[in-house]
Biopython code that builds the backbone (N, CA, C, O; Angstrom):
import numpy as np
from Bio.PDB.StructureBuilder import StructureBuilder

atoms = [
    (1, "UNK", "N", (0.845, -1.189, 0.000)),
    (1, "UNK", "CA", (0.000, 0.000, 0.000)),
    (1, "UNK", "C", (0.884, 1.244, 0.000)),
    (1, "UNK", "O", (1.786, 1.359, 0.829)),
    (2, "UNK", "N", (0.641, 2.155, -0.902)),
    (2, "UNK", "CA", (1.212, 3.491, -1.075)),
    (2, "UNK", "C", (1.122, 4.026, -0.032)),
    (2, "UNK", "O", (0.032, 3.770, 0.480)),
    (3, "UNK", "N", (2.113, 5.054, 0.930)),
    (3, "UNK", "CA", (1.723, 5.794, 1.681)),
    (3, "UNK", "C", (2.684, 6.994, 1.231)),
    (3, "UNK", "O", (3.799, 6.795, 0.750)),
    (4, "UNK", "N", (2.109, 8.310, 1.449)),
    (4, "UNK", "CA", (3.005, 9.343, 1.344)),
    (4, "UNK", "C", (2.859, 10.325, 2.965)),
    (4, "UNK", "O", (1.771, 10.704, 3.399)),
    (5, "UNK", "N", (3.517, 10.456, 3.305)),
    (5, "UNK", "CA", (3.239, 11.313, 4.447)),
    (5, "UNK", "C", (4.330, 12.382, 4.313)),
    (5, "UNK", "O", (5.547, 12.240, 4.436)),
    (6, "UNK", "N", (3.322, 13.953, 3.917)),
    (6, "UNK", "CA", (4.141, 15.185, 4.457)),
    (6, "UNK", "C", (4.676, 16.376, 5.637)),
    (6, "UNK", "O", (4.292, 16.788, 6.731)),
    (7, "UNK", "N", (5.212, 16.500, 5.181)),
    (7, "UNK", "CA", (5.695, 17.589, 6.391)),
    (7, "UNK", "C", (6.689, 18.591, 6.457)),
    (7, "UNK", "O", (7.852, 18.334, 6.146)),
    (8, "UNK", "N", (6.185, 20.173, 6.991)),
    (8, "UNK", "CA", (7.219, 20.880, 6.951)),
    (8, "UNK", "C", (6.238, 22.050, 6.695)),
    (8, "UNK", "O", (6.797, 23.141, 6.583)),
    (9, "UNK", "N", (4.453, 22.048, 6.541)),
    (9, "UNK", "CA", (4.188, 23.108, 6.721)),
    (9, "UNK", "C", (4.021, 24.007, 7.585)),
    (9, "UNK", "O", (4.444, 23.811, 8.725)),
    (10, "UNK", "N", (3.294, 25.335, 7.216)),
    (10, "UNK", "CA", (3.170, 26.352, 8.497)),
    (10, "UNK", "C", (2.927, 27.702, 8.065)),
    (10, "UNK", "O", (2.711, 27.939, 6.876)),
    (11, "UNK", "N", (2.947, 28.722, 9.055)),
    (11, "UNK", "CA", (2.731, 29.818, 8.986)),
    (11, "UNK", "C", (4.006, 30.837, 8.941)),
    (11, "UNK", "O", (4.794, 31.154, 9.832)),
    (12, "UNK", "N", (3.918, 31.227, 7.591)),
    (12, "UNK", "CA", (5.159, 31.980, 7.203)),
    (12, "UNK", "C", (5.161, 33.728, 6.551)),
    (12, "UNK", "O", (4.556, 33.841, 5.485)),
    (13, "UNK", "N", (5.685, 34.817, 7.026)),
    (13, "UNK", "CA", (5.612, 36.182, 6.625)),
    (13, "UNK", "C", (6.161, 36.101, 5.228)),
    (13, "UNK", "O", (6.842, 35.116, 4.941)),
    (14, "UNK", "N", (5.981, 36.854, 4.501)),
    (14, "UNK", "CA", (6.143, 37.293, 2.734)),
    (14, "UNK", "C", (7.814, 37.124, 2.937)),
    (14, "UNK", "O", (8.376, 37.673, 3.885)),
    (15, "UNK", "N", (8.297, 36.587, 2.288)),
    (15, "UNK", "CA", (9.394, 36.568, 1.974)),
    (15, "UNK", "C", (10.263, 35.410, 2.851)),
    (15, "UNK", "O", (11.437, 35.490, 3.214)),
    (16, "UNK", "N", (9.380, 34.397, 3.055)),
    (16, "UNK", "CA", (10.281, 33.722, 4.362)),
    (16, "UNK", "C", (10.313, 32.956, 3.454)),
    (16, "UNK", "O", (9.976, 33.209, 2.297)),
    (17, "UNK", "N", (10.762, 31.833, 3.912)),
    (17, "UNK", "CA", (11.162, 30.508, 3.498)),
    (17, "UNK", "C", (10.882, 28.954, 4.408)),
    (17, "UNK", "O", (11.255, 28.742, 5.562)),
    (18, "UNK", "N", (10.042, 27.886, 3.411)),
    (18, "UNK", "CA", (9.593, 27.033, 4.405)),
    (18, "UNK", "C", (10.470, 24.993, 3.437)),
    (18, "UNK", "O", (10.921, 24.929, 2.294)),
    (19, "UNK", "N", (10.429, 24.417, 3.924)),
    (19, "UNK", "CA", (10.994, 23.339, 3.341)),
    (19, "UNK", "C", (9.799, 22.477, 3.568)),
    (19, "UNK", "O", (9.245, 22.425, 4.665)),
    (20, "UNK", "N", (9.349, 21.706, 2.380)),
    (20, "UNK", "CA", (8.546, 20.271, 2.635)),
    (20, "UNK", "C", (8.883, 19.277, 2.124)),
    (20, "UNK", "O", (9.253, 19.087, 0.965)),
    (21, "UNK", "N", (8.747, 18.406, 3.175)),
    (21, "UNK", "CA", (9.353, 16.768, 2.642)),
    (21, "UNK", "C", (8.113, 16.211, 2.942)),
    (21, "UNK", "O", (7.104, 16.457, 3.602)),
    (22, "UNK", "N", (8.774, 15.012, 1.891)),
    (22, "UNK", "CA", (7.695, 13.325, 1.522)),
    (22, "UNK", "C", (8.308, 12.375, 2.103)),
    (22, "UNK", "O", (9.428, 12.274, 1.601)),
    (23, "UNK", "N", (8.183, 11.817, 2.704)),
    (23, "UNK", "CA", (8.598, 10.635, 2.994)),
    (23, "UNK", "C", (7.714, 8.930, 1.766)),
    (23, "UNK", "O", (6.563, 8.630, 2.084)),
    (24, "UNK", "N", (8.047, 8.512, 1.169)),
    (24, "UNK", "CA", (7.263, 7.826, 0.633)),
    (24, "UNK", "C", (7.260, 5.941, 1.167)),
    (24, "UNK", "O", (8.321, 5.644, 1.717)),
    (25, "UNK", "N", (6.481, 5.036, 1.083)),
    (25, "UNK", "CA", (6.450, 4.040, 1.854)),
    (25, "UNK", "C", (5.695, 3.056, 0.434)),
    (25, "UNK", "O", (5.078, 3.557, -0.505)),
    (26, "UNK", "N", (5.952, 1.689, 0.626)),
    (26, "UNK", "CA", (4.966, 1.109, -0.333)),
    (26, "UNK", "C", (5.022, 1.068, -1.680)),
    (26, "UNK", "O", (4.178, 0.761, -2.522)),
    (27, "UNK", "N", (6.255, 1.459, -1.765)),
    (27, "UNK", "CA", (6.648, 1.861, -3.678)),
    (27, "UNK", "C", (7.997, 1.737, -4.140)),
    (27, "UNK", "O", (8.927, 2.075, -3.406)),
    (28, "UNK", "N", (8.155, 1.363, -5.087)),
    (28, "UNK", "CA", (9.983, 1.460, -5.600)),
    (28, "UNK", "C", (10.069, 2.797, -5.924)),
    (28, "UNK", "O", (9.499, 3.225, -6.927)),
    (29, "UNK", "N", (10.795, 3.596, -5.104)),
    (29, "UNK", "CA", (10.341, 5.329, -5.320)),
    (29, "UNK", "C", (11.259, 5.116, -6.546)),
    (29, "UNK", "O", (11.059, 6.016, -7.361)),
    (30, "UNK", "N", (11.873, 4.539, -6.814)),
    (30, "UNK", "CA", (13.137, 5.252, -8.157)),
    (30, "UNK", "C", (12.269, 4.794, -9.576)),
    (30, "UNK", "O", (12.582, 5.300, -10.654)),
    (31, "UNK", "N", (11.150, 3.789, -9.475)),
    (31, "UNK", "CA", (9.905, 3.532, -10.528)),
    (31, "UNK", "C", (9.083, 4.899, -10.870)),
    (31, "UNK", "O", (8.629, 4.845, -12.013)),
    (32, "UNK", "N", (8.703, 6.374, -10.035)),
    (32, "UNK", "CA", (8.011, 6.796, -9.632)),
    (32, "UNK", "C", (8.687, 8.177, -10.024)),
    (32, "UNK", "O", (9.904, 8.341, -9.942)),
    (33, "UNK", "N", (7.866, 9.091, -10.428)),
    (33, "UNK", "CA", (8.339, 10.747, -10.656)),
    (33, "UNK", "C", (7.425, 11.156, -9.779)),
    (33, "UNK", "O", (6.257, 10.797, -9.928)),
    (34, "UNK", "N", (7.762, 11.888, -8.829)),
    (34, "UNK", "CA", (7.588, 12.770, -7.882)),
    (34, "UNK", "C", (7.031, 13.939, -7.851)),
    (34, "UNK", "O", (7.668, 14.744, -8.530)),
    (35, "UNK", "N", (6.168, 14.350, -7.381)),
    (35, "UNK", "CA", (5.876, 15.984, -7.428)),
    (35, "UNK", "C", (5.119, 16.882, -6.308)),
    (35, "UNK", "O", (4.743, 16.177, -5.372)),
    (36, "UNK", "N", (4.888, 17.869, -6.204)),
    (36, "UNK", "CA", (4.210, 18.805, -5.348)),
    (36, "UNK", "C", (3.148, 19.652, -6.057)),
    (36, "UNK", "O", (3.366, 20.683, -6.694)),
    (37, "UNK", "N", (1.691, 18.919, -5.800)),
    (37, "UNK", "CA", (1.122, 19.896, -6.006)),
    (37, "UNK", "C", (0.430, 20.589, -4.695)),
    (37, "UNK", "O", (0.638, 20.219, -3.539)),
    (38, "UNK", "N", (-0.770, 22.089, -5.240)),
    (38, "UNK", "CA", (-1.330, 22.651, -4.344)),
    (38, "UNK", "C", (-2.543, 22.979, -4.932)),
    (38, "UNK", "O", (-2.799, 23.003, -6.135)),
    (39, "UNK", "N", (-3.447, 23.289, -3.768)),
    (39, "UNK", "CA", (-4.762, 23.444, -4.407)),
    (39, "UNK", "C", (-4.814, 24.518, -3.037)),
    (39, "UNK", "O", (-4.587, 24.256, -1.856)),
    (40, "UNK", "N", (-5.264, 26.017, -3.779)),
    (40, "UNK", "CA", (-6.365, 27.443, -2.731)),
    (40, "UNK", "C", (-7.247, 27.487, -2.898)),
    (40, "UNK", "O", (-7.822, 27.249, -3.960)),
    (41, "UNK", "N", (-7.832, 27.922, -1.558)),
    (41, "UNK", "CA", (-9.419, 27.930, -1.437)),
    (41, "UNK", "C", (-10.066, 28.567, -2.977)),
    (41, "UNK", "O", (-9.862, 29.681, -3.458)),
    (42, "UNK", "N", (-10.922, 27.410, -3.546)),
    (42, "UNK", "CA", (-11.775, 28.201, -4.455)),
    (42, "UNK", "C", (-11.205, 27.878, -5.878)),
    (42, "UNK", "O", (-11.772, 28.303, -6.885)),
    (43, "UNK", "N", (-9.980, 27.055, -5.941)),
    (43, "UNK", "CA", (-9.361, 27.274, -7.107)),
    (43, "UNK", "C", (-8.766, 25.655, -7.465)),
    (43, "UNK", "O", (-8.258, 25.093, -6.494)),
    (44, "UNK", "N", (-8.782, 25.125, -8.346)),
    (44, "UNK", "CA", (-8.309, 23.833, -9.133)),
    (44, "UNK", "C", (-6.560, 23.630, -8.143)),
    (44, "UNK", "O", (-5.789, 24.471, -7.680)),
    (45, "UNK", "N", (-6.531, 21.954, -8.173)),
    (45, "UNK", "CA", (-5.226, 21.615, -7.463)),
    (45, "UNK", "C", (-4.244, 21.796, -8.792)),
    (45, "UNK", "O", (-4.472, 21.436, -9.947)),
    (46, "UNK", "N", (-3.320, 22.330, -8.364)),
    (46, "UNK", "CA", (-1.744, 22.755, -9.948)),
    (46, "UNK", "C", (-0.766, 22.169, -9.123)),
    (46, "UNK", "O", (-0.461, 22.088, -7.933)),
    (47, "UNK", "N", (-0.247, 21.641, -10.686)),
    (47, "UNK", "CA", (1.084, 20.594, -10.427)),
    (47, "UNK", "C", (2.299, 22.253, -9.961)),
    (47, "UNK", "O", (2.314, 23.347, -10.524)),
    (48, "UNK", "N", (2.820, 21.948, -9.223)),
    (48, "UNK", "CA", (4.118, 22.798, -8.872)),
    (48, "UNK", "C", (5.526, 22.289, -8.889)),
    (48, "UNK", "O", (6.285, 23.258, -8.915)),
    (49, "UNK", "N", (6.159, 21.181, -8.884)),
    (49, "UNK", "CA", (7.426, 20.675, -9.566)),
    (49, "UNK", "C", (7.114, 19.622, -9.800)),
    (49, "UNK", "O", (5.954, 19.428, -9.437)),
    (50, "UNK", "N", (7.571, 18.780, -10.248)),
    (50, "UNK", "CA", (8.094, 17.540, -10.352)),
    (50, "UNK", "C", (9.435, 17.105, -10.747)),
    (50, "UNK", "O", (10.301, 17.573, -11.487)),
    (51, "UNK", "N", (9.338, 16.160, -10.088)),
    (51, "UNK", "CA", (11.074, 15.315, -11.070)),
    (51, "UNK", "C", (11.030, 13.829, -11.086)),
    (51, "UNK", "O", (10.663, 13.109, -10.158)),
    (52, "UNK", "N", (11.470, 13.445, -12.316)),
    (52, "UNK", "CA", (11.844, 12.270, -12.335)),
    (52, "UNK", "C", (12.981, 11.618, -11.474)),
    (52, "UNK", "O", (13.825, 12.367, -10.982)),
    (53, "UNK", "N", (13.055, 10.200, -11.252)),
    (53, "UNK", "CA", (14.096, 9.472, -10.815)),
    (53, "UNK", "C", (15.834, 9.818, -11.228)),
    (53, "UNK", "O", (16.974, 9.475, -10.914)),
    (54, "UNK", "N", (15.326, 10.450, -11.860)),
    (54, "UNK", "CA", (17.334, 10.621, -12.402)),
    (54, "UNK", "C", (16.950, 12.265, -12.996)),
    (54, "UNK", "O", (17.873, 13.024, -13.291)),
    (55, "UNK", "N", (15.728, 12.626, -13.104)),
    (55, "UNK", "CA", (15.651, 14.104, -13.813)),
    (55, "UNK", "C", (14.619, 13.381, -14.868)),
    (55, "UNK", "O", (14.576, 12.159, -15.011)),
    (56, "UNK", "N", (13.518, 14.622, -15.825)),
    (56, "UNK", "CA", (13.773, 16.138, -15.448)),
    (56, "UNK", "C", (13.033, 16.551, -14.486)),
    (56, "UNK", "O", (12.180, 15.875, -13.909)),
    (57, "UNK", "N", (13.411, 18.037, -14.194)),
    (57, "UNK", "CA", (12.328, 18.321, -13.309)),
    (57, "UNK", "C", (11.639, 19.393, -14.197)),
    (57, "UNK", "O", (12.105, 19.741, -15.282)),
    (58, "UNK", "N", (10.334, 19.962, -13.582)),
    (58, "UNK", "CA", (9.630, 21.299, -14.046)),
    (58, "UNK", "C", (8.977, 22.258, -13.001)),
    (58, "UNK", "O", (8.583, 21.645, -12.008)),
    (59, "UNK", "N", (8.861, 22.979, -12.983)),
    (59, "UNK", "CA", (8.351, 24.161, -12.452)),
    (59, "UNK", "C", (7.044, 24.451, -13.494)),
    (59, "UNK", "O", (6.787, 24.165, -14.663)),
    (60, "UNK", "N", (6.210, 25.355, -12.139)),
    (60, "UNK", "CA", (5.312, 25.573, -12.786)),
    (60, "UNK", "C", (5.994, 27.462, -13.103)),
    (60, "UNK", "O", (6.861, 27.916, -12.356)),
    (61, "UNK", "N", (5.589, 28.045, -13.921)),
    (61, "UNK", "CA", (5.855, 29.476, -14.170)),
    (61, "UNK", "C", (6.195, 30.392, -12.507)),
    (61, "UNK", "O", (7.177, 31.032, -12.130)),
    (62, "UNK", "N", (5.287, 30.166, -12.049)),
    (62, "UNK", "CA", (5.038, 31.357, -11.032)),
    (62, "UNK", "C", (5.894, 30.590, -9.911)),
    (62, "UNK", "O", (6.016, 31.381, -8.975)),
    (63, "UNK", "N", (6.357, 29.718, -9.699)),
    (63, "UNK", "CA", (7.819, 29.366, -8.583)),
    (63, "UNK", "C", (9.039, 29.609, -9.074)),
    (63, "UNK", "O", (9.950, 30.056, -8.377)),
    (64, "UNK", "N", (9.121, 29.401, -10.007)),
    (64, "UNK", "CA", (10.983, 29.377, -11.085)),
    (64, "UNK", "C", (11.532, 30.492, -10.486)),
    (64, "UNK", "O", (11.168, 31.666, -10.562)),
    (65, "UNK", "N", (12.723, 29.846, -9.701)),
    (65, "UNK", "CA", (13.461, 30.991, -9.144)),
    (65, "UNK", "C", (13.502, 30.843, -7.904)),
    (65, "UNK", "O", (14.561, 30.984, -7.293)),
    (66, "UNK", "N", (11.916, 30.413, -7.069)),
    (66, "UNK", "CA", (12.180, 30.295, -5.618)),
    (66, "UNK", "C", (11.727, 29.269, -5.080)),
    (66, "UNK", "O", (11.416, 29.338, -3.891)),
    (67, "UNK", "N", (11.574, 28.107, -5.759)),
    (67, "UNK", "CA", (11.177, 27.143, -5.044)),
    (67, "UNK", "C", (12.194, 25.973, -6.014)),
    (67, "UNK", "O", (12.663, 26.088, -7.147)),
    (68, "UNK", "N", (12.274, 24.834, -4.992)),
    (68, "UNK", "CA", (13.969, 23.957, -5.112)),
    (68, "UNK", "C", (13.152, 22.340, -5.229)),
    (68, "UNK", "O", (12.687, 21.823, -4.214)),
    (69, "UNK", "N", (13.079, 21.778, -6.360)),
    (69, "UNK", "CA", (12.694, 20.307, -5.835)),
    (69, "UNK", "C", (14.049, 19.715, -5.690)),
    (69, "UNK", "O", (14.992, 19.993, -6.432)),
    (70, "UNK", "N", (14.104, 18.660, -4.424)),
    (70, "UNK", "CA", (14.739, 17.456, -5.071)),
    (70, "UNK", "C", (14.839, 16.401, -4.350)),
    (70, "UNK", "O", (14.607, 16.670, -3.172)),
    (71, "UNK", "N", (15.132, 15.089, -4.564)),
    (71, "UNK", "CA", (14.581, 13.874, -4.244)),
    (71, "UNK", "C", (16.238, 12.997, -3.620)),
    (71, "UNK", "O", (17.382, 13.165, -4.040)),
    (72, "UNK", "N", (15.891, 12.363, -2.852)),
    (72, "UNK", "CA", (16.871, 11.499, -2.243)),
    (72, "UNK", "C", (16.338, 9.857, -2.172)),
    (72, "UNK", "O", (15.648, 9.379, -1.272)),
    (73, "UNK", "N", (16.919, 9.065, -3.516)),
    (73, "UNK", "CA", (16.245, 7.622, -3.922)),
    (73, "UNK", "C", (16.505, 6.833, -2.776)),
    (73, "UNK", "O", (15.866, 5.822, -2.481)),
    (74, "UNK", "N", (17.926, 7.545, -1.808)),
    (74, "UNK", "CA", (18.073, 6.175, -1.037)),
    (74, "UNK", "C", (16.862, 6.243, 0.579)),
    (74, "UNK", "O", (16.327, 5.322, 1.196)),
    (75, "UNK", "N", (16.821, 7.653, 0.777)),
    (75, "UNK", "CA", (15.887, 7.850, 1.714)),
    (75, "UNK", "C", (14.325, 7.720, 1.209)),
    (75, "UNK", "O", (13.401, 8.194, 1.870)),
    (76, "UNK", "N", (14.153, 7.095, 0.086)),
    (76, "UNK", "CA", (12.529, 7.187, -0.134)),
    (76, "UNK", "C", (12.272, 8.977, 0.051)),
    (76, "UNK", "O", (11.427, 9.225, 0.911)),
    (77, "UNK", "N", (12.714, 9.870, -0.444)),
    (77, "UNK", "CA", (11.953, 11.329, 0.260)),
    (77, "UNK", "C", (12.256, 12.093, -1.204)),
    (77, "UNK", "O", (12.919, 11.611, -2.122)),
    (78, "UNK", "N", (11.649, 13.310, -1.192)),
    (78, "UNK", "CA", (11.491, 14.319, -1.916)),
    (78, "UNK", "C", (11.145, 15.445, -0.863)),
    (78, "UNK", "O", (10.637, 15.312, 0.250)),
    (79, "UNK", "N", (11.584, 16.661, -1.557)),
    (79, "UNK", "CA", (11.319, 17.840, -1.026)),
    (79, "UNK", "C", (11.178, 19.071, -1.423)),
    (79, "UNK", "O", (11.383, 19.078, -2.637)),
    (80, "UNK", "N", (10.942, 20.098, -1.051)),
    (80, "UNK", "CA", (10.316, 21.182, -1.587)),
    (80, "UNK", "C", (10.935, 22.262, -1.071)),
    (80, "UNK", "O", (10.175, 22.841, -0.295)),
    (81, "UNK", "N", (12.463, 23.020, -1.210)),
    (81, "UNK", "CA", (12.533, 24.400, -0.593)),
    (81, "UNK", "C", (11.673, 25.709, -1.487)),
    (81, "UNK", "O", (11.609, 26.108, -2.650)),
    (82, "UNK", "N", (11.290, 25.941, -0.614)),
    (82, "UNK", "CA", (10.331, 27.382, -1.176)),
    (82, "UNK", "C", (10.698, 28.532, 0.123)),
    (82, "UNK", "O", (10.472, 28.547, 1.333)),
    (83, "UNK", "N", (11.626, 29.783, -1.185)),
    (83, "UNK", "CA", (11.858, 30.634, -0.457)),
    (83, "UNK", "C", (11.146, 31.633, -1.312)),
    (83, "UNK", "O", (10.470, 31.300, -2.286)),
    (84, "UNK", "N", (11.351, 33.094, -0.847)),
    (84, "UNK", "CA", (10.972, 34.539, -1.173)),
    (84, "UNK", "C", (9.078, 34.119, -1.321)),
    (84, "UNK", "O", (8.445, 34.455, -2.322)),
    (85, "UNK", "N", (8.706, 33.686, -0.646)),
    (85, "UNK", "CA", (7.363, 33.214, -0.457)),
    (85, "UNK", "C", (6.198, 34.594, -0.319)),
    (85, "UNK", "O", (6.292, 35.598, 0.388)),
    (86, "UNK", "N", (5.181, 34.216, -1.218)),
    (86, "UNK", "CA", (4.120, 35.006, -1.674)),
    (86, "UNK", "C", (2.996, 35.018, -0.585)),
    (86, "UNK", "O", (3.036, 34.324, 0.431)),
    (87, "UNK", "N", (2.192, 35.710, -0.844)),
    (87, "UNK", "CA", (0.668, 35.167, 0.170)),
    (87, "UNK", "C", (0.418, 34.440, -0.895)),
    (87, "UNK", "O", (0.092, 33.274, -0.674)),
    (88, "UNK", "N", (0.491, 34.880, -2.263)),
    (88, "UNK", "CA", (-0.307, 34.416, -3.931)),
    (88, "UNK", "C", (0.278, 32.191, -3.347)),
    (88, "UNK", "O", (-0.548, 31.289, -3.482)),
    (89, "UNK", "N", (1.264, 32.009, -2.971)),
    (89, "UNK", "CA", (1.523, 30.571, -2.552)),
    (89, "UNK", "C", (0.924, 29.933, -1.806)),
    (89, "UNK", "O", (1.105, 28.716, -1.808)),
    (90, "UNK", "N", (0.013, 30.520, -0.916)),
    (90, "UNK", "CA", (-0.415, 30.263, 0.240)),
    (90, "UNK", "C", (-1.506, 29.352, -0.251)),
    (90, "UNK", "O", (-2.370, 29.836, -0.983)),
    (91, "UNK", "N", (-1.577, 27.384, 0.258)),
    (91, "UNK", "CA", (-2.419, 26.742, -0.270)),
    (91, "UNK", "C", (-2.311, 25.395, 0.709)),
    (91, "UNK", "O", (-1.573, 25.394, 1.694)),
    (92, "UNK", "N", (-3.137, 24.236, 0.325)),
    (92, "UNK", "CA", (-2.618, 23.323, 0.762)),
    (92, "UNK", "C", (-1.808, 22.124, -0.229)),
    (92, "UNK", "O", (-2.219, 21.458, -1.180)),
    (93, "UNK", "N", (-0.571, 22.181, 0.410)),
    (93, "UNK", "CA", (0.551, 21.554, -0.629)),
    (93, "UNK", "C", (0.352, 19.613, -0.204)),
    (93, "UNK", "O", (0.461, 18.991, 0.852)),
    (94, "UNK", "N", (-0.019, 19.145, -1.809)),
    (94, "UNK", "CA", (0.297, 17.591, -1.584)),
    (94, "UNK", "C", (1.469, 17.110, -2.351)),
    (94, "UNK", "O", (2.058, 17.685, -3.266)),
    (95, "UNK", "N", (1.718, 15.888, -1.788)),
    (95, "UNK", "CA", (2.952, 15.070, -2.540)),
    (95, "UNK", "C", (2.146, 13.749, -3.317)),
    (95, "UNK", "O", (1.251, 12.966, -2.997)),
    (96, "UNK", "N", (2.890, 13.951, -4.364)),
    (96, "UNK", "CA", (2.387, 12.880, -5.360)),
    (96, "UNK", "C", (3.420, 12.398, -5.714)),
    (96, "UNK", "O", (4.487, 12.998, -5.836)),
    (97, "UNK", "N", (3.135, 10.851, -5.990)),
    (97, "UNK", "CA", (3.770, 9.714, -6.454)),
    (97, "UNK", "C", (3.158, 9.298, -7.847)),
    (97, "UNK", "O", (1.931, 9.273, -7.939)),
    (98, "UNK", "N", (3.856, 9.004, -8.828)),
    (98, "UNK", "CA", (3.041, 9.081, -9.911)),
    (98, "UNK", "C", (3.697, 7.837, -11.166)),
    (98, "UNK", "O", (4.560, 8.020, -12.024)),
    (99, "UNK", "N", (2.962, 6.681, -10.873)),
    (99, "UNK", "CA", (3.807, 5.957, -12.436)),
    (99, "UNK", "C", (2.738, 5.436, -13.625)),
    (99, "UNK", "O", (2.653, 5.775, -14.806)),
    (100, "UNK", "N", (1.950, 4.465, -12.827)),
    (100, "UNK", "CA", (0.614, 4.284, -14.036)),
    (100, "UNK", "C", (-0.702, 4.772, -13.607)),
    (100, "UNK", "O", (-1.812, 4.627, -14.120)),
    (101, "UNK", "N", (-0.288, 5.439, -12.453)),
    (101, "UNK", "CA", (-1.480, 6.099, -11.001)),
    (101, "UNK", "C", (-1.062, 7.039, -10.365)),
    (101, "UNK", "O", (0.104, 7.050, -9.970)),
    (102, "UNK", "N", (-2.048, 8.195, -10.083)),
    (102, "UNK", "CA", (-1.164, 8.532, -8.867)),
    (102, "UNK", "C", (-1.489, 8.154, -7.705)),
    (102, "UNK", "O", (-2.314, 7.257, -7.531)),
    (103, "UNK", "N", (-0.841, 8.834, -6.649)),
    (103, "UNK", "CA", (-0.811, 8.721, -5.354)),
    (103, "UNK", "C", (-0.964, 10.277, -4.814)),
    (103, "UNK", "O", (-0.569, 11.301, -5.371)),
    (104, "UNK", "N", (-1.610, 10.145, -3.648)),
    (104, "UNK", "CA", (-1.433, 11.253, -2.635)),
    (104, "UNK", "C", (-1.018, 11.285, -1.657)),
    (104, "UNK", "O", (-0.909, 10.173, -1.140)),
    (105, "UNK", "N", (-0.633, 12.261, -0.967)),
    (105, "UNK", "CA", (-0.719, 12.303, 0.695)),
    (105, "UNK", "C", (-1.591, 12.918, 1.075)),
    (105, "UNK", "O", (-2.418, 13.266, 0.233)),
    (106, "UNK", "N", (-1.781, 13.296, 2.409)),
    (106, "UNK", "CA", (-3.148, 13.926, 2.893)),
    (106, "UNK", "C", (-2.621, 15.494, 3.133)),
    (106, "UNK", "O", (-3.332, 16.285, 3.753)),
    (107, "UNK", "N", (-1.749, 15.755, 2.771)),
    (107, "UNK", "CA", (-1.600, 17.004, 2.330)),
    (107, "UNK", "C", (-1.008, 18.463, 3.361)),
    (107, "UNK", "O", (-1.700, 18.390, 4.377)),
    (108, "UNK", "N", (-0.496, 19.127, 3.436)),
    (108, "UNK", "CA", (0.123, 20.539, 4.504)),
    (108, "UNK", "C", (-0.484, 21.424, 4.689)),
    (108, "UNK", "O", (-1.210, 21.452, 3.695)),
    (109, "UNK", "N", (-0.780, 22.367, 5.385)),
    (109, "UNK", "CA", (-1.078, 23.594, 5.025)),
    (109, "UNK", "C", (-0.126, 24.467, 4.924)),
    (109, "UNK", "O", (0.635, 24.365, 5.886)),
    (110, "UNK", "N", (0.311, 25.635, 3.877)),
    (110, "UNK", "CA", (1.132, 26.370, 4.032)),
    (110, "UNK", "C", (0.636, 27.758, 3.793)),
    (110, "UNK", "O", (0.136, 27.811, 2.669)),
    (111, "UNK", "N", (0.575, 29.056, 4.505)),
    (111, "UNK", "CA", (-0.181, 30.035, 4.901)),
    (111, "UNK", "C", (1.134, 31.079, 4.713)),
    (111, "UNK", "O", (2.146, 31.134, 5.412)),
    (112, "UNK", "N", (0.844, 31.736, 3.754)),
    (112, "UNK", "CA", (1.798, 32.738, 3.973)),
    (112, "UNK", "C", (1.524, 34.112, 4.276)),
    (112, "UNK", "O", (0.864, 34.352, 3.265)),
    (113, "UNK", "N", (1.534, 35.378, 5.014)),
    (113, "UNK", "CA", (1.134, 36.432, 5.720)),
    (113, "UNK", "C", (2.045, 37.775, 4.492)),
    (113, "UNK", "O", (3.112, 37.707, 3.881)),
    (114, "UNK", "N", (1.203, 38.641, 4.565)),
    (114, "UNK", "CA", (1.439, 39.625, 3.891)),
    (114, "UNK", "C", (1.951, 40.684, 4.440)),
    (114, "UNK", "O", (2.190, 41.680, 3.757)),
]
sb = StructureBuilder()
sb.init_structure("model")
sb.init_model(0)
sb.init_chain("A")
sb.init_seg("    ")
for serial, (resi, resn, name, xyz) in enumerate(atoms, 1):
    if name == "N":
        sb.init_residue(resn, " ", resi, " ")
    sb.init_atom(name, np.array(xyz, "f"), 0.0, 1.0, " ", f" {name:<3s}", serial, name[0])
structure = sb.get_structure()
């Protein structure tokens, strides 16, 4: 059974910086491309990085520049640095596992203050 469990959200002022990790369980993570999405009140969930097992990765437009994926095959984990942080970011961030399915976790909150 897939499990993803995240962590590392919170309540952060404009311009701070927060880190989120995956821990992943139940999967050959190096089978699996990785990603972070988020979904705000009122608005469709958007993919925000991903990366494959060896690369590539992508960004969505509006992070490039301040937010960092990257994945560690031997720890099962992925992660998310996000600095110079927006309120416009402020959502709840999930981790996805993704090969002929995806996967979720139950997801962070990350709140950023203006």
């Amino acid at each position: 059974q897939v499990q993803l469990v995240e962590s590392g959200g919170g309540l952060v002022q404009a311009g701070g910086s927060l880190r989120l990790s995956c821990v992943a369980s139940g999967i050959t993570f190096t089978f699996y491309t990785m990603g972070w999405y988020r979904q705000a009140p009122g608005k469709q969930r958007e993919l925000v990085a991903s990366i494959g097992s060896v690369g590539p990765i992508n960004y969505v437009d509006s992070v490039k520049g301040r937010f960092t994926i990257s994945r560690d095959n031997a720890k099962n984990t992925v992660s998310l640095q996000m600095n110079s942080l927006k309120p416009e970011d402020t959502a709840v961030y999930y981790c996805n596992a993704r090969r002929w399915a995806d996967n979720w976790g139950q997801g962070t909150q990350v709140t950023v203050s203006s």
